[in-house]
N, C-alpha and C positions, 0 to 999 in steps of 0.2 A: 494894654496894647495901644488903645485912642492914645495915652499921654501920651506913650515913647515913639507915635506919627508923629504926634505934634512938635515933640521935642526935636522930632531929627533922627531919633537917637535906633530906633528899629529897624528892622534887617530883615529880608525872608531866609529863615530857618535852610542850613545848607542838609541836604535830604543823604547829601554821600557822608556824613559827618554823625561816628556811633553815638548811640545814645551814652550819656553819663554813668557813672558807677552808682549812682544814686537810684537809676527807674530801674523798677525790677522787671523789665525788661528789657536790659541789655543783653541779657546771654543768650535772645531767642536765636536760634541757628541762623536765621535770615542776616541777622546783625554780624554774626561772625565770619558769615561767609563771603558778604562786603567787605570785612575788612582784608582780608585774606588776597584778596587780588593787589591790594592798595603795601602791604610788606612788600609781596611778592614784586611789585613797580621798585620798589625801596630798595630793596638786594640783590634781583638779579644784575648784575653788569656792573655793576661795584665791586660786590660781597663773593660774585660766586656767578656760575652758570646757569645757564636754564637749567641743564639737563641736571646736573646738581640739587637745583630747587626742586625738580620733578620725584628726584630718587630720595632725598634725605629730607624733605620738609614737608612736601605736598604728600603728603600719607599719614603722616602725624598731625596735621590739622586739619585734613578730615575726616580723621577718626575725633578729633575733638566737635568738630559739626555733628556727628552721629552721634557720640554722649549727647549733646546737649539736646537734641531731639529726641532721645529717649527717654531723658528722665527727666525735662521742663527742670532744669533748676533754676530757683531766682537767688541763689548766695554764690557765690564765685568760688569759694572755699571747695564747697559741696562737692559743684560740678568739675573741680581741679585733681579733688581728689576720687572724684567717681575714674576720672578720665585717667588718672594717671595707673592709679592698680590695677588698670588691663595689661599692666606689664609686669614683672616679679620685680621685688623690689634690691635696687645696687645693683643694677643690669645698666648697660653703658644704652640700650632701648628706651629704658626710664628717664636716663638723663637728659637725651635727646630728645624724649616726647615733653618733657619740664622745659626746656630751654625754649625748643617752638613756642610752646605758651605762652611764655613768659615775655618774648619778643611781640606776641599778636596784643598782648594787652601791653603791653609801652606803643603800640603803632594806634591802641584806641586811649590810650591815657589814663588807661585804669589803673588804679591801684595794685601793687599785687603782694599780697601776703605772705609775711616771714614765713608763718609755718607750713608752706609749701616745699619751703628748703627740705625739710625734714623727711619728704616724701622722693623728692630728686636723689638719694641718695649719694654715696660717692664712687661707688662701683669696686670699693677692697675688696668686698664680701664675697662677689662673684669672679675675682681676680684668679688668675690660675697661681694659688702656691708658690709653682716653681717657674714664675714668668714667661715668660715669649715661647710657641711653643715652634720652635727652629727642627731645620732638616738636621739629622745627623750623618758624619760623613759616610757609615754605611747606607743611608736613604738616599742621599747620593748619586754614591754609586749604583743602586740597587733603581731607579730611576731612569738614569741612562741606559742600564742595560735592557729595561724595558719597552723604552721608547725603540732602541734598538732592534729591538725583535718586532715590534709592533708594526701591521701590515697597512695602519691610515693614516702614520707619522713615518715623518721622513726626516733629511738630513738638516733643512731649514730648522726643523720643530727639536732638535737635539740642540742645534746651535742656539737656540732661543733661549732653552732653557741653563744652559754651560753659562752664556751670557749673563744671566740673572745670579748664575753661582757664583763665579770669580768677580762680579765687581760689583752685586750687591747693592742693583738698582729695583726700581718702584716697576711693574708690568708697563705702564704709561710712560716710563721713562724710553723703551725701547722703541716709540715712535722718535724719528728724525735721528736715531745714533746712528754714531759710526767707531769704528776699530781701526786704530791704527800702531803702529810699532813704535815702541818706546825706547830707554837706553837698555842694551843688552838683549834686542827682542823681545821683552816685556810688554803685552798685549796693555795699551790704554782704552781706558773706553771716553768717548765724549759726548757728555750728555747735554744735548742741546732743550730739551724739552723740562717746561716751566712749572711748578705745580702751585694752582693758583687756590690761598682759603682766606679764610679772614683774618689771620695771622699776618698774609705776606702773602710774598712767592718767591721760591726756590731759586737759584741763580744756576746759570749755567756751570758745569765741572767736570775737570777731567779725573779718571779715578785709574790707577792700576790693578793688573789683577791680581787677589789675593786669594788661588784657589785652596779646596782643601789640600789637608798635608800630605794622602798620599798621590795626588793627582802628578803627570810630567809638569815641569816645568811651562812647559809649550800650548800647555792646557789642553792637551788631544788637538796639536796643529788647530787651535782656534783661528789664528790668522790667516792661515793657507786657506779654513773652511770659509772662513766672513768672506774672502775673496770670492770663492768659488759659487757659493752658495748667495751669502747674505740672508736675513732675515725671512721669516715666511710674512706674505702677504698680510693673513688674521693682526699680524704681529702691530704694523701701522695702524690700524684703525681705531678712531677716537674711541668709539663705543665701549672700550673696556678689555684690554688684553689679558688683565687678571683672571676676571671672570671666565676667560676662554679656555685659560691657564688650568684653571681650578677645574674646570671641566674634564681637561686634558689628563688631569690628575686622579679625579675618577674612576674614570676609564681602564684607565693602568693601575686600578684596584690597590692604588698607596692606600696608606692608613688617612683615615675618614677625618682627623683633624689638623692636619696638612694640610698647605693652601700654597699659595703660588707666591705669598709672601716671608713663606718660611726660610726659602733660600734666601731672603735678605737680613732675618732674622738671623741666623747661619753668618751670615759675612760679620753682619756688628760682634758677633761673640766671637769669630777668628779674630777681628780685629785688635781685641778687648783683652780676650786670654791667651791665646796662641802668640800673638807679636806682638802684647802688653801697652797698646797707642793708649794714651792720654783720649777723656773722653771726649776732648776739643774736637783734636787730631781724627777720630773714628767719625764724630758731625758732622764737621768739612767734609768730609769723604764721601758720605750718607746724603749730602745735602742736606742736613734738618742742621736746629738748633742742640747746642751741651743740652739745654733745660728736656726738650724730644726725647733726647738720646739716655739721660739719665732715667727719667720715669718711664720708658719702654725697657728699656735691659740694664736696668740698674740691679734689680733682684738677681737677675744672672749672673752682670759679675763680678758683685762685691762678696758673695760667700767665697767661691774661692779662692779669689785675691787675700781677703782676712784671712782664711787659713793659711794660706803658706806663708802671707807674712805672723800671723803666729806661731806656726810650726818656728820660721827661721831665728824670731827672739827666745823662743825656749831653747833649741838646739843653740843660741850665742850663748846663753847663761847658765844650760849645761859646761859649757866650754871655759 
């Protein structure tokens, strides 16, 4: 220390700055819980929202602060892999509880080990089978007739959810829309509301509607309702329309793995099988990306797209 005064060349030790991968006391919880404000400066307002950071990041590292205070690791390995098998493994929990980690040590410089991959799994395993689990057009209807009867929903909370059916937007999307008339009276919907990730964000678009098949035309006088009515109040609010959704869904005692994004699931495979769009064509539509729209309802509907076009070359070479 004397030489490197003399030299010039010493520095007082910066005290916010994590210790090295080398002291075996860098995992102590104190150290991780420093750095954890210091990402959190990194990403929100860039990357992502506070309220974002609150729900999807700040839960998974501090459950990795409480590994580390219970079981004092000093190997990184150790404590990665203590912290991560608190979730089943190939759960899309898993991937997310690996990824926060794996962001907190690149924000402290640590090194971080291949065979952690191993442990992140890729979430096939726990994938449902038969993909995306979508409303059917009996759920549907069997929905509306519910909301119908139902004595704490009204004529807003019908249209809210019709909306979500024929044009097969995100719950957050129905903040700031509007409806208006297309060619032939063709209800358009205009989505003005942006969906911000690390990806991107979403662009504004107009979508028509593409109710089920045996709905009117007119959608149950959608247009005449938006008029009348407009949207319920819950409906605008940042805090989560889904979730209010999902609630709503509950209640009305649908089937327990049903969510409020299943009518949107529902729209991409009308899109898909029913009026056969190109999966560009059904993206645009959706807002996302082909690449989105392929690994979410690809498993849907490439089987029976390949069947009938195998059924139609056997029946040609029958012929």
């Amino acid at each position: 220390m004397f030489d490197s005064v003399m030299a010039g060349s010493w520095q007082w030790p910066d005290q916010a700055a994590p210790p090295p991968a080398e002291d075996p006391r860098h995992l102590h919880p104190e150290h991780l819980e420093r750095l954890i404000p210091q990402l959190r400066t990194r990403l929100v307002g860039e990357r992502m929202t506070a309220r974002t950071w609150e729900r999807t990041w700040a839960p998974f590292l501090s459950r990795l602060v409480a590994t580390a205070a219970e079981h004092h690791c000093r190997d990184d390995m150790v404590l990665l892999e203590d912290y991560l098998r608190q979730w089943d493994a190939n759960t899309r929990s898993r991937q997310m509880a690996h990824d926060r980690a794996r962001s907190l040590w690149k924000e402290a410089g640590w090194p971080w080990h291949d065979e952690v991959a191993q442990l992140r799994g890729n979430g096939k395993a726990a994938a449902d089978p038969e993909g995306v689990r979508a409303f059917s057009d009996q759920e549907i209807q069997a929905l509306r007739e519910r909301i119908e009867r139902s004595a704490k929903l009204g004529a807003s909370d019908l249209l809210a959810w019709d909306v979500l059916a024929v044009f097969g937007l995100r719950p957050q999307e129905l903040i700031g829309l509007d409806v208006k008339s297309g060619p032939r009276g063709v209800p358009i919907a205009v989505v003005t509301r942006s969906k911000q990730s690390s990806k991107g964000a979403t662009r504004p678009r107009q979508v028509p509607a593409v109710p089920p098949a045996d709905w009117p035309p007119d959608c149950y006088r959608l247009l005449q309702r938006w008029r009348a009515h407009g949207l319920p109040e819950w409906s605008q609010r940042a805090t989560g329309p889904g979730a209010h959704m999902t609630q709503q869904l509950r209640r009305l005692q649908m089937p327990s793995d049903l969510t409020s994004y299943g009518l949107r699931h529902a729209f991409a495979l009308r899109l898909g099988l029913d009026l056969g769009l190109h999966v560009r064509e059904s993206a645009e539509l959706m807002g996302h990306s082909p690449q989105v729209h392929l690994a979410t309802y690809g498993r849907r509907l490439d089987g029976p797209i390949l069947q009938r076009k195998v059924q139609q070359l056997v029946a040609g070479r029958s012929g």
